[in-house]
Biopython code that builds the backbone (N, CA, C, O; Angstrom):
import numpy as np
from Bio.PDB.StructureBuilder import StructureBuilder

atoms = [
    (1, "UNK", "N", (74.603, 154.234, 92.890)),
    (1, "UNK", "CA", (74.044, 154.049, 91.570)),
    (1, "UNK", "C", (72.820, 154.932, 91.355)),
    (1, "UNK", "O", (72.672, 155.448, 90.248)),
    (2, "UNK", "N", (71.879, 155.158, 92.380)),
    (2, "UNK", "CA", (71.126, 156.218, 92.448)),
    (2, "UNK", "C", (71.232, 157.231, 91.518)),
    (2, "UNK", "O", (70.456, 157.486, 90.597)),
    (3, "UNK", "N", (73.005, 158.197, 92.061)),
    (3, "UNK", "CA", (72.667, 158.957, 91.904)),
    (3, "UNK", "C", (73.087, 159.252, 90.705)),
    (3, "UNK", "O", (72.870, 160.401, 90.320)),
    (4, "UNK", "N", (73.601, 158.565, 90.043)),
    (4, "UNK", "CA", (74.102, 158.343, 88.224)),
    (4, "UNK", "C", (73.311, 157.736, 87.788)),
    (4, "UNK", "O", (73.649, 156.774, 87.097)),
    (5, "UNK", "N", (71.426, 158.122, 88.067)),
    (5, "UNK", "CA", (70.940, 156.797, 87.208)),
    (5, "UNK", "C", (71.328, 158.303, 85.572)),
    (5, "UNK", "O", (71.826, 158.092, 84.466)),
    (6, "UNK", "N", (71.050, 159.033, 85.904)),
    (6, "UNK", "CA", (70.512, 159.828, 84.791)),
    (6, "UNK", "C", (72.014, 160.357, 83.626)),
    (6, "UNK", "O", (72.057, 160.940, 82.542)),
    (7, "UNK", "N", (73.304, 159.657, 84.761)),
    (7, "UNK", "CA", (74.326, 160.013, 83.607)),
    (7, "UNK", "C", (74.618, 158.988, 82.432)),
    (7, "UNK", "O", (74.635, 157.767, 82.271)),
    (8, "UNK", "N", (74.799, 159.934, 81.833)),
    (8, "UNK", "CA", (74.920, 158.786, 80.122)),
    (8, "UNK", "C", (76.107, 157.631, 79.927)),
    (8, "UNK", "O", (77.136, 158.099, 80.413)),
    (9, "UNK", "N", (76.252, 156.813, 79.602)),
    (9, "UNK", "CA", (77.977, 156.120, 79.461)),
    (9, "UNK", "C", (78.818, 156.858, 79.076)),
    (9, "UNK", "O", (79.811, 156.469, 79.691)),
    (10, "UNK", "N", (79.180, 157.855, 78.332)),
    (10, "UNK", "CA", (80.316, 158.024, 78.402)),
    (10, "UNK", "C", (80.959, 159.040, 79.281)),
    (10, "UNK", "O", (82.098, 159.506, 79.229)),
    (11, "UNK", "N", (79.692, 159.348, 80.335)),
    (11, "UNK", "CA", (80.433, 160.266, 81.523)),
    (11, "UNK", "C", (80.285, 159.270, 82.723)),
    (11, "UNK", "O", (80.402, 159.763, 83.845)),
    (12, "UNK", "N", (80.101, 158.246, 82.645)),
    (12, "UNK", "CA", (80.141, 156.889, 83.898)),
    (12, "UNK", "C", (81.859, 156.513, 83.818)),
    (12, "UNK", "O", (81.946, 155.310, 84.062)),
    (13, "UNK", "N", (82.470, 156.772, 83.708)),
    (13, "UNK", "CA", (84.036, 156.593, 83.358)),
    (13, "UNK", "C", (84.412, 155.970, 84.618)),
    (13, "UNK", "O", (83.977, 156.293, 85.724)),
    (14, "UNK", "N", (84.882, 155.458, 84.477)),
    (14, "UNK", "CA", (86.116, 154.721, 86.270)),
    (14, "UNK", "C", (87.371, 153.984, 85.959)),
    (14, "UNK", "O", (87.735, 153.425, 84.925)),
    (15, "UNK", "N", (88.001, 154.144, 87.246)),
    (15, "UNK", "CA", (89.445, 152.779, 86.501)),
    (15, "UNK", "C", (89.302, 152.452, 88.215)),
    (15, "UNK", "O", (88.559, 153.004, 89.027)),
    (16, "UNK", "N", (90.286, 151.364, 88.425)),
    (16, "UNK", "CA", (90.722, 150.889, 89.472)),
    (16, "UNK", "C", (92.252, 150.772, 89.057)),
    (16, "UNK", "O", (92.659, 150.358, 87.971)),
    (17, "UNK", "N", (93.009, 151.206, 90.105)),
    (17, "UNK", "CA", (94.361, 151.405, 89.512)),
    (17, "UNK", "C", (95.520, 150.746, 91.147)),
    (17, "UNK", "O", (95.283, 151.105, 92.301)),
    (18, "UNK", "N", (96.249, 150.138, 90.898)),
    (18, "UNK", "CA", (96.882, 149.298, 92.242)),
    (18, "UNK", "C", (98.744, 149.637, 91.921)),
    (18, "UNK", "O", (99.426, 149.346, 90.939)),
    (19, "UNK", "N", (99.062, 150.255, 93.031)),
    (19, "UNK", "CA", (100.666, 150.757, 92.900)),
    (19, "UNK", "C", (101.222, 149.287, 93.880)),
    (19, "UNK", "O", (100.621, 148.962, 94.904)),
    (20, "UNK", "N", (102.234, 148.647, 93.447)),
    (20, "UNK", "CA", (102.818, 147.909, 94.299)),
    (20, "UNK", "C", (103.868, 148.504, 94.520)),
    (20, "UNK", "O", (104.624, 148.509, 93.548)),
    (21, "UNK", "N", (104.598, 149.525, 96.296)),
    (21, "UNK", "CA", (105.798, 149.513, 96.230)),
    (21, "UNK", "C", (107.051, 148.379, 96.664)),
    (21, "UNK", "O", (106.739, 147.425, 97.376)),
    (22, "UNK", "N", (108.052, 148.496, 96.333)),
    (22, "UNK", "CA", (109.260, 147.633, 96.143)),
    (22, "UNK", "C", (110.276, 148.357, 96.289)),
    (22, "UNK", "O", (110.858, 148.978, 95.400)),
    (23, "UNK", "N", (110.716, 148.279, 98.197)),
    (23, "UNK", "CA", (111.772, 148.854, 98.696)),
    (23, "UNK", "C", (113.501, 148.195, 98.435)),
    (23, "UNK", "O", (114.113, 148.435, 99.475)),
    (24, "UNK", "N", (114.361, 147.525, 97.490)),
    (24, "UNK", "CA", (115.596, 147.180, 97.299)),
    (24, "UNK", "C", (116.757, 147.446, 98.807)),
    (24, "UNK", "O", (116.930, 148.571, 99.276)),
    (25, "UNK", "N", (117.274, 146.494, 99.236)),
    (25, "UNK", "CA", (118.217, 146.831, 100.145)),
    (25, "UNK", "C", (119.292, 147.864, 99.582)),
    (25, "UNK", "O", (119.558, 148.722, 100.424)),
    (26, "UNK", "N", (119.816, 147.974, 98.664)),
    (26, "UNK", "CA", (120.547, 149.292, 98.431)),
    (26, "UNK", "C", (119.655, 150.155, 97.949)),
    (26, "UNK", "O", (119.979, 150.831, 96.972)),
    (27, "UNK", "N", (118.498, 150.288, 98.474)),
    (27, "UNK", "CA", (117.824, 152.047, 98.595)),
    (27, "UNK", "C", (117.037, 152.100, 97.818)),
    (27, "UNK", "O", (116.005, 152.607, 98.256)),
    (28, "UNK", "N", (116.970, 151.645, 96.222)),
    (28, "UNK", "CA", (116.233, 151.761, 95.598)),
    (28, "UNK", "C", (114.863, 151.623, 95.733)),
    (28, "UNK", "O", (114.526, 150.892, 96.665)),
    (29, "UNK", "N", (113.625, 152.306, 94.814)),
    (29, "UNK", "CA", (112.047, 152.264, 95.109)),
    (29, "UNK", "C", (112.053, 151.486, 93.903)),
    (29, "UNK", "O", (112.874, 151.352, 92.996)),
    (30, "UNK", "N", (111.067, 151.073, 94.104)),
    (30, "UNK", "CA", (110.512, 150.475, 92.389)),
    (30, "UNK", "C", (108.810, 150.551, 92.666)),
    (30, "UNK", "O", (108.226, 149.914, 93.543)),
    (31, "UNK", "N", (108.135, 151.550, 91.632)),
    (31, "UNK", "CA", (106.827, 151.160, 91.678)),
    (31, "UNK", "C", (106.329, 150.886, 90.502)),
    (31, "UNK", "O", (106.423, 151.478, 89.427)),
    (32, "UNK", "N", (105.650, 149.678, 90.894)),
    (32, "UNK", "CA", (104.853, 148.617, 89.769)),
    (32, "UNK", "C", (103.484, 148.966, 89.913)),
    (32, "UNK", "O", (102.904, 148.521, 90.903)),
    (33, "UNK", "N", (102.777, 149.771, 89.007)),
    (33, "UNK", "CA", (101.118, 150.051, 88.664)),
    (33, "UNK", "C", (100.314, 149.586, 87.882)),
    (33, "UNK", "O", (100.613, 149.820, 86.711)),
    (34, "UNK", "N", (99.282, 148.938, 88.048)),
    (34, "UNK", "CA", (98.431, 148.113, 86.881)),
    (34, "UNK", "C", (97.419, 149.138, 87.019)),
    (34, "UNK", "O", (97.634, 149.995, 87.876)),
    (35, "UNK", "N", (96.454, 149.204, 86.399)),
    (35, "UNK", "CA", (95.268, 149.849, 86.140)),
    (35, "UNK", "C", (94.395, 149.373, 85.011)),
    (35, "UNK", "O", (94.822, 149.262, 83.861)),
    (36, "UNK", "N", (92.862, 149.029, 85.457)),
    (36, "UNK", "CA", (91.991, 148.676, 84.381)),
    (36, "UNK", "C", (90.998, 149.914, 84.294)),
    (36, "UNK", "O", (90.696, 150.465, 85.352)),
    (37, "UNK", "N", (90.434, 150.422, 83.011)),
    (37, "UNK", "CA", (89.567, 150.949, 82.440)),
    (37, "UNK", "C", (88.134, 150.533, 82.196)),
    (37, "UNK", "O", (88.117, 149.584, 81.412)),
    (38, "UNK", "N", (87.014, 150.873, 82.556)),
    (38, "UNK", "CA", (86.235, 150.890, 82.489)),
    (38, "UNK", "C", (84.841, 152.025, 82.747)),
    (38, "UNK", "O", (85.095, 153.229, 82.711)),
    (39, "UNK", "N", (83.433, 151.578, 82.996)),
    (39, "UNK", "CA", (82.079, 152.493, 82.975)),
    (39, "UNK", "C", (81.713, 151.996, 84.116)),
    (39, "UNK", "O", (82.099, 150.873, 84.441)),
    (40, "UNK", "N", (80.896, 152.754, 84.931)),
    (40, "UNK", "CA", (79.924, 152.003, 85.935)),
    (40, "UNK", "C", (78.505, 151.981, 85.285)),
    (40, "UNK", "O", (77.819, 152.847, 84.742)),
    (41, "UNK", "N", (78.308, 150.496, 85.582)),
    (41, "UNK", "CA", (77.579, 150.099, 85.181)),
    (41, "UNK", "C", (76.132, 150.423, 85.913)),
    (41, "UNK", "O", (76.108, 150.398, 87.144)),
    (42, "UNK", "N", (74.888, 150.738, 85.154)),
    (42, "UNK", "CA", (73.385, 150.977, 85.499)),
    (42, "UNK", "C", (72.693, 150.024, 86.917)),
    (42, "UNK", "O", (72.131, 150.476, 87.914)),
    (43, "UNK", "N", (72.972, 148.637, 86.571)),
    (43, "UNK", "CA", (72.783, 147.816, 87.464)),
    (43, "UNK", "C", (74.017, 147.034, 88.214)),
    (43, "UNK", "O", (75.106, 147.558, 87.978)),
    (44, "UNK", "N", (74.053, 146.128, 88.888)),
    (44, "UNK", "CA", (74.670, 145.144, 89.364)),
    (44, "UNK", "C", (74.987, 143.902, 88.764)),
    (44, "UNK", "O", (74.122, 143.061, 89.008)),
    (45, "UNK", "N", (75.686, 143.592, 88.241)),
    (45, "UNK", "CA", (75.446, 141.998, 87.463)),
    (45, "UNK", "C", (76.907, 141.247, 87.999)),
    (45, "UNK", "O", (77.986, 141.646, 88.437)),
    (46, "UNK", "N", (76.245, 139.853, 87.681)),
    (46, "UNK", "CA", (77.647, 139.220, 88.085)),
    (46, "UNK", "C", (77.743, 138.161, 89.345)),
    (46, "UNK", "O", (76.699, 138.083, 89.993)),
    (47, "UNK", "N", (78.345, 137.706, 89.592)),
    (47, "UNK", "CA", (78.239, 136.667, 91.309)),
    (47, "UNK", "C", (79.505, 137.148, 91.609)),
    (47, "UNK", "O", (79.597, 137.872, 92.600)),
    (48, "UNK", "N", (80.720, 136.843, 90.822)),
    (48, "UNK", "CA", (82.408, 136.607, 91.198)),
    (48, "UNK", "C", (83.030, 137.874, 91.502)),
    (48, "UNK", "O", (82.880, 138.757, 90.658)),
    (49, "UNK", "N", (83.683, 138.136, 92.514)),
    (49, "UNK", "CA", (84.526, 139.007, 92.895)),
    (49, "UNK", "C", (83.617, 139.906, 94.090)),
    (49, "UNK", "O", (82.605, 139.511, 94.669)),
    (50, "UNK", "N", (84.211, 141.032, 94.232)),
    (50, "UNK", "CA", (83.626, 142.128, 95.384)),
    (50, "UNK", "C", (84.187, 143.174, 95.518)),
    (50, "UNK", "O", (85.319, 143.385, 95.084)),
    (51, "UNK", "N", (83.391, 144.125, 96.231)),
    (51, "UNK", "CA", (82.933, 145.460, 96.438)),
    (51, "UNK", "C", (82.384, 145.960, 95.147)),
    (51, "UNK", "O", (81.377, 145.358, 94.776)),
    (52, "UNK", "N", (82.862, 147.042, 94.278)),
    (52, "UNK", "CA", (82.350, 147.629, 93.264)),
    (52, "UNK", "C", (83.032, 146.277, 91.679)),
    (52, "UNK", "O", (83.167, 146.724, 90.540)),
    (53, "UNK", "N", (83.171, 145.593, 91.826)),
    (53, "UNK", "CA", (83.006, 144.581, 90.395)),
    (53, "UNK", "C", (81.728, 144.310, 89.649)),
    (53, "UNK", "O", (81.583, 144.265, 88.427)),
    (54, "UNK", "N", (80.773, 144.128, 90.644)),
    (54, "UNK", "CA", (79.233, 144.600, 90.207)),
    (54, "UNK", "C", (79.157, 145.343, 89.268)),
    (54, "UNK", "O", (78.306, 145.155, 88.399)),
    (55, "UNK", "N", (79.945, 146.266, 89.221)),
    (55, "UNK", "CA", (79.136, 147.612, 88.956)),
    (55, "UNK", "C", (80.235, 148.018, 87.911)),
    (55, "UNK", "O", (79.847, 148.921, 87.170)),
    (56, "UNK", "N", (81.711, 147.504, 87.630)),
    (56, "UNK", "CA", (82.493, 147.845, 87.478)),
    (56, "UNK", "C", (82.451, 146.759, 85.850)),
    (56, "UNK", "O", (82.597, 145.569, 85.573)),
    (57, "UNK", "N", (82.108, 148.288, 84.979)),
    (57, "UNK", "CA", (81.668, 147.153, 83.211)),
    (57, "UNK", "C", (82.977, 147.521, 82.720)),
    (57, "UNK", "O", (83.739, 148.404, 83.113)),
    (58, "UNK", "N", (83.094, 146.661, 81.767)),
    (58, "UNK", "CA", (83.907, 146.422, 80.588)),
    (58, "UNK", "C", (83.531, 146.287, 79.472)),
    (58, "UNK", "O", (83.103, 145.195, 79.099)),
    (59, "UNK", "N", (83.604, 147.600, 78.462)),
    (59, "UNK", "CA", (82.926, 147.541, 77.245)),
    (59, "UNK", "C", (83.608, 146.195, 76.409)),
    (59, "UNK", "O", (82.857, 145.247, 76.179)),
    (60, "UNK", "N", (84.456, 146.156, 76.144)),
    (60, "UNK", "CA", (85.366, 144.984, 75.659)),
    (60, "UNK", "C", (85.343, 143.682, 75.943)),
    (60, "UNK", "O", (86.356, 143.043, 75.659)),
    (61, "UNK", "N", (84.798, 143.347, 76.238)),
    (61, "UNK", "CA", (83.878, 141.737, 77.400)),
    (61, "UNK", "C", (82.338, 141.313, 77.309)),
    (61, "UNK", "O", (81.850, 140.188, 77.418)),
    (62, "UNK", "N", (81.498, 142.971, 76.993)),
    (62, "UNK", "CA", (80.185, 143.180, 77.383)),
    (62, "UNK", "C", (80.121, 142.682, 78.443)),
    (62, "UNK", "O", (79.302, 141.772, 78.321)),
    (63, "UNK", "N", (80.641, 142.720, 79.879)),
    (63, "UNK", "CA", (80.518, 142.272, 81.043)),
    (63, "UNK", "C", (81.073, 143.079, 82.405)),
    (63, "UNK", "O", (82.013, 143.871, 82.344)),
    (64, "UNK", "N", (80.545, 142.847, 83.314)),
    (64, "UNK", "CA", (81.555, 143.442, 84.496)),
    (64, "UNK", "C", (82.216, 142.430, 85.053)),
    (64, "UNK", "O", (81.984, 141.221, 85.040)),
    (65, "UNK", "N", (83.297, 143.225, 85.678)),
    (65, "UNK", "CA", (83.993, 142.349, 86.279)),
    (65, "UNK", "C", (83.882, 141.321, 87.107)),
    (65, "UNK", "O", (84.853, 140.613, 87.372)),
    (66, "UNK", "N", (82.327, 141.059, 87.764)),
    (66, "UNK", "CA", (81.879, 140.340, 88.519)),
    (66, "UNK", "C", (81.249, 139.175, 87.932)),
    (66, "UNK", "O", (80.833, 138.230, 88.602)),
    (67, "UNK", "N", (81.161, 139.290, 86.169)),
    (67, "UNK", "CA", (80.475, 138.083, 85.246)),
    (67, "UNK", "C", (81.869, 137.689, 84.501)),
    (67, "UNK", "O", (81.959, 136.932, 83.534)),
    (68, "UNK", "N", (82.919, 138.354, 85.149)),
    (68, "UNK", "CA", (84.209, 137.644, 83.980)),
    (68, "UNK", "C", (84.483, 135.834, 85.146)),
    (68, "UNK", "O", (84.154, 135.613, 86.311)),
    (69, "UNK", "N", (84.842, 135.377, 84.626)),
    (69, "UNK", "CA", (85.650, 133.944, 84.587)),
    (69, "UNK", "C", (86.966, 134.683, 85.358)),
    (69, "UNK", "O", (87.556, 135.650, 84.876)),
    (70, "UNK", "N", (87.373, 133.937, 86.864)),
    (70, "UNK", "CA", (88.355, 133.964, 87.779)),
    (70, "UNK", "C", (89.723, 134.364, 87.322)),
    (70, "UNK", "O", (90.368, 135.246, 87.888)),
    (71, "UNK", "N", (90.338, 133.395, 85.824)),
    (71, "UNK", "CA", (91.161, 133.101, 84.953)),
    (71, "UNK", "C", (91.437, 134.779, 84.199)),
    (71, "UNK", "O", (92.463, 135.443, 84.344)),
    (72, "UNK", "N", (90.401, 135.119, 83.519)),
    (72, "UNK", "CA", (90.329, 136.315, 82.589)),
    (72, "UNK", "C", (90.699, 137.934, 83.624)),
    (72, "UNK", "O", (91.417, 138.909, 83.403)),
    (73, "UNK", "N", (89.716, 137.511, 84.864)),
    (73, "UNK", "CA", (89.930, 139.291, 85.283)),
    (73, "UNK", "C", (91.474, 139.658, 85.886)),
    (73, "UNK", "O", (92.015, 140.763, 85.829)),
    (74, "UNK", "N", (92.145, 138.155, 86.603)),
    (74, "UNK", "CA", (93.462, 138.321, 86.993)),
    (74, "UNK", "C", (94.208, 138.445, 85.813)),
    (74, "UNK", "O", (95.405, 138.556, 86.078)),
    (75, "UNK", "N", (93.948, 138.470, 84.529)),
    (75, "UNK", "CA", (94.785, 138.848, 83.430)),
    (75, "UNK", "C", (94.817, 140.331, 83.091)),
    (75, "UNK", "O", (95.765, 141.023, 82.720)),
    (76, "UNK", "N", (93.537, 140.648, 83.310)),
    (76, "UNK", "CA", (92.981, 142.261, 82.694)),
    (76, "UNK", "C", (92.824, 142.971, 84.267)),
    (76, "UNK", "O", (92.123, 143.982, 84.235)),
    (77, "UNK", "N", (93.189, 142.726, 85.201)),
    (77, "UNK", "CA", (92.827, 143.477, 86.543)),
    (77, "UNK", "C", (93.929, 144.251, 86.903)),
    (77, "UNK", "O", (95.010, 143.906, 86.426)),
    (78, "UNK", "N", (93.889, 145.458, 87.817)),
    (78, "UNK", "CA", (94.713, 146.602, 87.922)),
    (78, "UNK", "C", (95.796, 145.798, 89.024)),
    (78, "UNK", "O", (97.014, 145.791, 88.849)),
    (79, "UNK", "N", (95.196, 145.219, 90.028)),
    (79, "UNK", "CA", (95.979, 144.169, 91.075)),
    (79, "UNK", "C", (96.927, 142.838, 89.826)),
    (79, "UNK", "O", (98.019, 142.357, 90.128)),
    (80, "UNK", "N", (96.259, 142.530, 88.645)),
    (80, "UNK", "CA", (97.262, 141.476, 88.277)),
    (80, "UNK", "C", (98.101, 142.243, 87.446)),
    (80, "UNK", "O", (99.203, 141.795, 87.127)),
    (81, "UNK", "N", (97.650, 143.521, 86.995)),
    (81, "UNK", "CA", (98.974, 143.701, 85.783)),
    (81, "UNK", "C", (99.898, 144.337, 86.759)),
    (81, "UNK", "O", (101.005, 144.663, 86.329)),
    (82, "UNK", "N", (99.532, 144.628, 88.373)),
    (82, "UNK", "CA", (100.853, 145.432, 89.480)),
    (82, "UNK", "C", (101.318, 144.161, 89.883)),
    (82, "UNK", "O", (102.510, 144.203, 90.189)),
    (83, "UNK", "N", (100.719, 142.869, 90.010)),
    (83, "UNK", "CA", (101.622, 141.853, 90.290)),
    (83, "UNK", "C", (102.428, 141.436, 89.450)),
    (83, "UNK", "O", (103.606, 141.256, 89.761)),
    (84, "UNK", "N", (102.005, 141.218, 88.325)),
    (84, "UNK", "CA", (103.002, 140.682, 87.228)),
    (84, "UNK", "C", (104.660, 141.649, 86.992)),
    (84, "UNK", "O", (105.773, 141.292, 86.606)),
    (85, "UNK", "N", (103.996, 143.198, 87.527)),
    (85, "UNK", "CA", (105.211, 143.766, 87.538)),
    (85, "UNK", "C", (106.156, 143.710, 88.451)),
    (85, "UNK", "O", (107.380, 143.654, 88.334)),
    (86, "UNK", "N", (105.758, 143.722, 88.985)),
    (86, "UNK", "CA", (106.685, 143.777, 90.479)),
    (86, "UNK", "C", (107.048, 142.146, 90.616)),
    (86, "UNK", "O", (107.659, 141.618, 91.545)),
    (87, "UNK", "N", (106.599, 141.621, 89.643)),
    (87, "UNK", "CA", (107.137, 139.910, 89.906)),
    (87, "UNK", "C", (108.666, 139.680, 88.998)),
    (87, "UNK", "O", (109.661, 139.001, 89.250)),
    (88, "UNK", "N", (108.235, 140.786, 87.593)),
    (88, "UNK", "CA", (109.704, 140.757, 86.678)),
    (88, "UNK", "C", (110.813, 141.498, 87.907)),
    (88, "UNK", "O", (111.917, 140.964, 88.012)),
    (89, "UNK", "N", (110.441, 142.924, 88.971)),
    (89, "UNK", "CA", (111.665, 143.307, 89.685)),
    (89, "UNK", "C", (111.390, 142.230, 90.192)),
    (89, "UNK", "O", (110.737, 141.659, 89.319)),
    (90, "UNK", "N", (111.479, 141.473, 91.182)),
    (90, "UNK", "CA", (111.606, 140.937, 92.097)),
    (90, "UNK", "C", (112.629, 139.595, 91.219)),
    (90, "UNK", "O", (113.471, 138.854, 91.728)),
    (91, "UNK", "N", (112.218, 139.653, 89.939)),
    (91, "UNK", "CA", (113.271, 138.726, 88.824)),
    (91, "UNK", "C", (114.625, 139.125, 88.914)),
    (91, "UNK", "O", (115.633, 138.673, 89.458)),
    (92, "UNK", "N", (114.317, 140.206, 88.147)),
    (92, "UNK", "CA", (115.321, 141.108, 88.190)),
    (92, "UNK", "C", (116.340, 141.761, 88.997)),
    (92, "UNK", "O", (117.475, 142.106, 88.671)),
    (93, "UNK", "N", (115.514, 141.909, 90.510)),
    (93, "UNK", "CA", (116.576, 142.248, 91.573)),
    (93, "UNK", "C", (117.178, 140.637, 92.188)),
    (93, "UNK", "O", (118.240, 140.691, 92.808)),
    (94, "UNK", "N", (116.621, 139.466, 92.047)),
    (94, "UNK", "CA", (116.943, 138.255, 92.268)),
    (94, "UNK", "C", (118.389, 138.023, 91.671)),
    (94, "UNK", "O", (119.478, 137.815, 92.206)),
    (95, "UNK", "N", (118.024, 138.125, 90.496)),
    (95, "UNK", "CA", (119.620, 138.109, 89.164)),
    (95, "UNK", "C", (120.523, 138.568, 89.868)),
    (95, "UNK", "O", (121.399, 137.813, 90.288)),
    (96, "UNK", "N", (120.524, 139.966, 90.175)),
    (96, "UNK", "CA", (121.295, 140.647, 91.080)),
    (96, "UNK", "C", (122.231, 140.330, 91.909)),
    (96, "UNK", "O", (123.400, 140.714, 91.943)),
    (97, "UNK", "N", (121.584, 139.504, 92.681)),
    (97, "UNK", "CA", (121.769, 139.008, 94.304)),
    (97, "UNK", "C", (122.873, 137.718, 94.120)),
    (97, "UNK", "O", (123.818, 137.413, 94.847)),
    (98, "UNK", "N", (122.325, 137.005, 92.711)),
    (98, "UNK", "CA", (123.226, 135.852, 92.048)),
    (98, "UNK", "C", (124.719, 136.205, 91.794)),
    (98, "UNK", "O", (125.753, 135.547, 91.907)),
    (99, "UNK", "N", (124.497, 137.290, 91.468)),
    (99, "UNK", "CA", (125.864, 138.173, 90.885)),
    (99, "UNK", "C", (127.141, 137.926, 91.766)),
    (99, "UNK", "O", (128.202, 138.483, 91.485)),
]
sb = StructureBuilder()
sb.init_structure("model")
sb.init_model(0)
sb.init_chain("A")
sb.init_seg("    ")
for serial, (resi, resn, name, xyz) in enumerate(atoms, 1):
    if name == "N":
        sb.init_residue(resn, " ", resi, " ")
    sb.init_atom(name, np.array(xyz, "f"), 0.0, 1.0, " ", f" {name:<3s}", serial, name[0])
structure = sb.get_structure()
């Protein structure tokens, strides 16, 4: 944080972005990617979560990820929108298997 005290917001840019792969017994890949958008933030704020969530703002919240509610960031987080995907294949290749 140091060393960005002096960069402005709109060159503080960051995402956190999470690939889930999903190997299929007949061969197939499937990759499921979530990714959230956000700034790094000037200071630290927040108690909930870890490593860079501190630091990791959300203009759309006025908050970082470390002051969101448990409930909200697994909705908007790069890890929940790659789980939610890879939860429809794992639907989807299930159906399959019924067949």
């Amino acid at each position: 944080l140091a060393r960005l005290k002096d960069v402005p917001w709109e060159k503080r840019t960051a995402r956190f972005k999470c690939v889930i792969a999903i190997a299929a017994p007949e061969g197939e890949i499937y990759l499921c990617q979530g990714e959230c958008q956000g700034l790094i933030a000037f200071e630290p704020r927040g108690e909930n979560g870890f490593g860079y969530d501190p630091v990791f703002y959300l203009p759309e919240f006025d908050k970082t990820m470390a002051e969101l509610p448990f409930e909200i960031k697994n909705q908007i987080s790069h890890r929940g929108r790659a789980a939610r995907e890879a939860y429809r294949v794992l639907e989807r290749l299930a159906e399959k298997v019924k067949l």
